[in-house]
N, C-alpha and C positions, 0 to 999 in steps of 0.2 A: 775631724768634722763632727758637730753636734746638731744633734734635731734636723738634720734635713728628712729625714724617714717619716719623722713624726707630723711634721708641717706638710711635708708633701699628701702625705695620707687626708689628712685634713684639710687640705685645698681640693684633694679628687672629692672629698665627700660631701664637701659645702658647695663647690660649684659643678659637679658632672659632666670635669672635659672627656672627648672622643679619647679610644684608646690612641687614637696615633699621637695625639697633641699630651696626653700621658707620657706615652714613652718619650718624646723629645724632650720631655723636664725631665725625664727621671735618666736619658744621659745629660743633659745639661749638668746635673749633680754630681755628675762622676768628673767633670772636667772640673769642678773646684779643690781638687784634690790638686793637681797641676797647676793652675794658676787662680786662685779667690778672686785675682785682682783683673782678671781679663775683661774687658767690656764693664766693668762696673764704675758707678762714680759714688764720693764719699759725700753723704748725706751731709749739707748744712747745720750747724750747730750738735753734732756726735759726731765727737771723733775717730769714731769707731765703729760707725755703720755704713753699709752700701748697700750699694741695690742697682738691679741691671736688668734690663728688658729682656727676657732669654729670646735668643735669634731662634726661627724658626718658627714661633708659635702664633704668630700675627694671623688673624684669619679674619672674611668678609673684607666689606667696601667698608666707605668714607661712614655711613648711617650708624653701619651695625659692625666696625671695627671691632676687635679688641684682641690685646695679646695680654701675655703672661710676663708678671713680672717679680722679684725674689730681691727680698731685703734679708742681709745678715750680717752679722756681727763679725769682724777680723781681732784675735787678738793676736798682737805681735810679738809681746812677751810673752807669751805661753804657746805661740805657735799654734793658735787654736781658730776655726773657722765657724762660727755658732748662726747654724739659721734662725731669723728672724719669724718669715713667716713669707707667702706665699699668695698671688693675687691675680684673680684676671677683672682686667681692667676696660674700660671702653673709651672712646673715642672722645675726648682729645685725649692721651695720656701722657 
């Protein structure tokens, strides 16, 4: 696993989630070690990217939704999991 420390770091500093909605990315990270491919789907047109809503992080109504979501790289030949990058997003997502 690549860059997920580094991305994560820089999602806490660009958008300043609560520490509980922290912590639940930063084990959502640890569970890509076990399966990359759980709850993600493979981005159109990269064969090689995905991206996945991380369960848990949804927070507010219909207005002021918005959860967290994580795009990253799977390499298959090299057995390698490279994060993308890191994002909270709002309603619709």
């Amino acid at each position: 696993m690549a860059d997920f420390e580094d991305r994560f770091e820089a999602w806490a500093d660009r958008d300043n989630p609560s520490p509980d909605l922290r912590f639940v990315v930063a084990e959502w990270i640890l569970t890509r070690m076990e399966d990359p491919y759980e709850g993600a789907q493979r981005e159109p047109g990269f064969p090689d990217l995905w991206s996945v809503r991380i369960r848990g992080t949804a927070v507010g109504q219909r207005a002021s939704f918005t959860m967290v979501l994580c795009s990253f790289w799977i390499n298959e030949a090299e057995h390698r999991v490279t994060c993308d990058n890191f994002a909270t997003l709002g309603y619709p997502v």
